[in-house]
N, C-alpha and C positions, 0 to 999 in steps of 0.2 A: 186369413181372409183372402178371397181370390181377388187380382187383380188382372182388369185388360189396359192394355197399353195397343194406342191405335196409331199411326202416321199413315196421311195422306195428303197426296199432293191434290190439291183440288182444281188446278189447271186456270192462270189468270183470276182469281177470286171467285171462284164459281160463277159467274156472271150469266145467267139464263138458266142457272142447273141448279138454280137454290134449294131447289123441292125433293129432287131428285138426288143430292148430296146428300139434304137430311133425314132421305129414306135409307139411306146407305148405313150412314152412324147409327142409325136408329135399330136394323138388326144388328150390328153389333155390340149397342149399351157398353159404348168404352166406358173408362174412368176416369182414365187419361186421353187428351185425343189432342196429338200434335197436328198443323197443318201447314202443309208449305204454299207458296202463292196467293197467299190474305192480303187482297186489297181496298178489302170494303168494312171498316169499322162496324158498321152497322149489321150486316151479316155476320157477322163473328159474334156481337153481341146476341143477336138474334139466338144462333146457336147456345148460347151458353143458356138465354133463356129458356130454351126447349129443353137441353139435356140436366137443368139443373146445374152447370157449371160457374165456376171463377173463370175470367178472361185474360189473358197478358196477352202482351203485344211490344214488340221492342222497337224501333229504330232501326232502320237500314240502310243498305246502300241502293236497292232497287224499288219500285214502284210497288214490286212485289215481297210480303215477308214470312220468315217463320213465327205462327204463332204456338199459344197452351191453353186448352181448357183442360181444365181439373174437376172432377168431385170430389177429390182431398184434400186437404187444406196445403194449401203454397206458401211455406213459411221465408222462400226467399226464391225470388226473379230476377236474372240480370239476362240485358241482353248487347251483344256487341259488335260491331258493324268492322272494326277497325284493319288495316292491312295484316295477313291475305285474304280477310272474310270479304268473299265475294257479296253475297247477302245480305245475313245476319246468322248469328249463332246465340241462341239462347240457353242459359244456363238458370233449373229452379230446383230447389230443396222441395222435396215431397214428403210430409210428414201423415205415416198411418197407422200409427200407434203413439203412445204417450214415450215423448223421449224415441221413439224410433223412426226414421228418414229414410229416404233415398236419395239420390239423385239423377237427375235427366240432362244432357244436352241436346239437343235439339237443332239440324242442320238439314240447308239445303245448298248445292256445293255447288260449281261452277260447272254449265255442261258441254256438251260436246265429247268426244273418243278422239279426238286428236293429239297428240304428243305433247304440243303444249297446254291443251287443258287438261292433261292427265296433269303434269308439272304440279301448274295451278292447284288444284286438288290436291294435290302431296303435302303444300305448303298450308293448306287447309285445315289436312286433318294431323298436320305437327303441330298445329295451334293448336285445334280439339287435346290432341295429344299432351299437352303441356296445360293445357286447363282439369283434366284427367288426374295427371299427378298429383296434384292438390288435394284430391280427392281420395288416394290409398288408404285402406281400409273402409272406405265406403261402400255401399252398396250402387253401381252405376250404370244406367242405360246411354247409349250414343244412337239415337235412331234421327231417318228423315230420307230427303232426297237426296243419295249421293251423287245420280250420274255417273255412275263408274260400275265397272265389272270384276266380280270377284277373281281369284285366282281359281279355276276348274270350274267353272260356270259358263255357261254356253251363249250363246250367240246366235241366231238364225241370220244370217246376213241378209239370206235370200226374201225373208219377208219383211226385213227391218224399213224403217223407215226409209226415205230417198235419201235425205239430210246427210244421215248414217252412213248407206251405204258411199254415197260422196264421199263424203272423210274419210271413211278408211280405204279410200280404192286410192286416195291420194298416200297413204303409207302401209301401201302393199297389202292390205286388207290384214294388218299386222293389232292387235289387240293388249295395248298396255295396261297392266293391271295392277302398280305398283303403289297406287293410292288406295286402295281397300287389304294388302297385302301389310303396308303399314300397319293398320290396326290390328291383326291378326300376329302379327308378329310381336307387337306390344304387349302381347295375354290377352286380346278381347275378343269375346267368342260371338261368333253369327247364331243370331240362334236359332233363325229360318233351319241353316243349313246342320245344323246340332240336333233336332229331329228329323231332320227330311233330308237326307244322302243324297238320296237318286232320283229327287224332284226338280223340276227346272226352277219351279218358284217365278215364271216370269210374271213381273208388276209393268211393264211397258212394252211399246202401247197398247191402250182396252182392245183399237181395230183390228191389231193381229199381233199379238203378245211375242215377243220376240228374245226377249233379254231379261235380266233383274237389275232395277237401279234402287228399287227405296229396299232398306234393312233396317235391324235394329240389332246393335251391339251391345252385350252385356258384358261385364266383369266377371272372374269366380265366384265374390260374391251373391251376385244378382243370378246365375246358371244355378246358384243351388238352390231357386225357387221355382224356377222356370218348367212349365207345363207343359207347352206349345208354341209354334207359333207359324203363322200360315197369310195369304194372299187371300183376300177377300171376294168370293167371287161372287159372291150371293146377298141380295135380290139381283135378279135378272138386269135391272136397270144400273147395275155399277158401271158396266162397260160406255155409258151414255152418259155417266155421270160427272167422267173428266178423263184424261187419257192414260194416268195411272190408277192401277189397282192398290186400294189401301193392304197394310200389313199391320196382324196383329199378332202379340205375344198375351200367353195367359201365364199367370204366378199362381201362387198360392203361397202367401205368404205366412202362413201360418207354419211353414213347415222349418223344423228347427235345422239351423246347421250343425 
């Protein structure tokens, strides 16, 4: 059975961009469709009622949260705020076969490129990391908003943001990357960058794409269903939609390991 798997950060709760969000989801027909910066119960619901989905929603530390809609049955949700989750970090058992699961964590990290929110970040995803363990022999996705840059991933300084370029002009325009290099290091594969080598992949910002912060990290097991997976750039109105570009993976889980 093919499966999409969507993360988008929809920027402060969509707030003005309702329409225009849900023409976005809407060519893509996720299945799955994580979202980071959910502030508005009611548009989340909203959404689940258009695309046919189940809703979670966790608790957090900010105004702003990670949520899940599904079109597959969520046989278990947890989600958790507690130190160093800057946010929240959601954790749901996704079952799409009889007796067969996966699972998803779901993360949006602390941002900034400066040294100590890189830190920050590290501490982040050794928690993601040790919730992961639990889960060997699973089938496991880790996607959402990192805020961080990969190791060999590029950078445009020149068009990035101000913010950006600020911070990094304050530590030598110098690029730490040892919070996504973690996960990579653990066994878990990017999987943007698993089909696409020589793609920039930039997800921020829509006004002038500069860098990659949102991904989605699979396990071996989860790589041996894995199709694709690519930056959303299409309808025309993504770029007006919020200031990141959603990212999708496609499966097909039908296919035996």
């Amino acid at each position: 059975m093919p499966l999409r798997v969507m993360t988008y950060n929809i920027l402060e709760g969509g707030i003005g961009r309702e329409r225009v969000i849900q023409e976005v989801i809407q060519t893509v027909k996720p299945h799955l469709l994580l979202l980071q910066e959910v502030t508005d119960v009611s548009f989340l619901k909203e959404l689940a009622e258009s695309f046919q989905m189940q809703w979670f929603l966790g608790a957090g530390n900010q105004k702003t949260r990670v949520a899940l809609l599904s079109q597959l049955p969520v046989v278990r949700f947890l989600s958790d705020h507690s130190f160093p989750i800057w946010q929240n970090v959601i954790e749901s058992e996704v079952r799409y076969q009889t007796h067969q699961s996966f699972f998803l964590l779901g993360v949006h990290l602390i941002p900034h490129l400066w040294l100590g929110f890189e830190l920050w970040r590290y501490w982040e995803i050794r928690s993601l990391l040790a919730r992961a363990k639990k889960l060997v022999g699973q089938p496991l996705l880790i996607a959402g908003d990192f805020n961080a840059i990969a190791p060999g991933d590029e950078l445009r300084i020149q068009s990035a943001p101000a913010s950006i370029k600020a911070m990094l002009l304050l530590q030598g325009n110098h690029i730490f990357r040892f919070a996504i290099q973690a996960l990579l290091s653990a066994g878990l594969i990017d999987a943007f960058r698993f089909h696409h080598r020589n793609e920039t992949g930039f997800t921020y910002p829509t006004s002038m794409p500069s860098t990659r912060f949102d991904y989605l990290f699979i396990n071996p097991m989860m790589q041996a269903y894995l199709k694709d997976c690519w930056a959303v750039r299409k309808p025309g109105s993504v770029s007006r939609a919020s200031d990141h570009y959603p990212v999708v993976a496609e499966f097909d889980l039908d296919i035996q390991n």
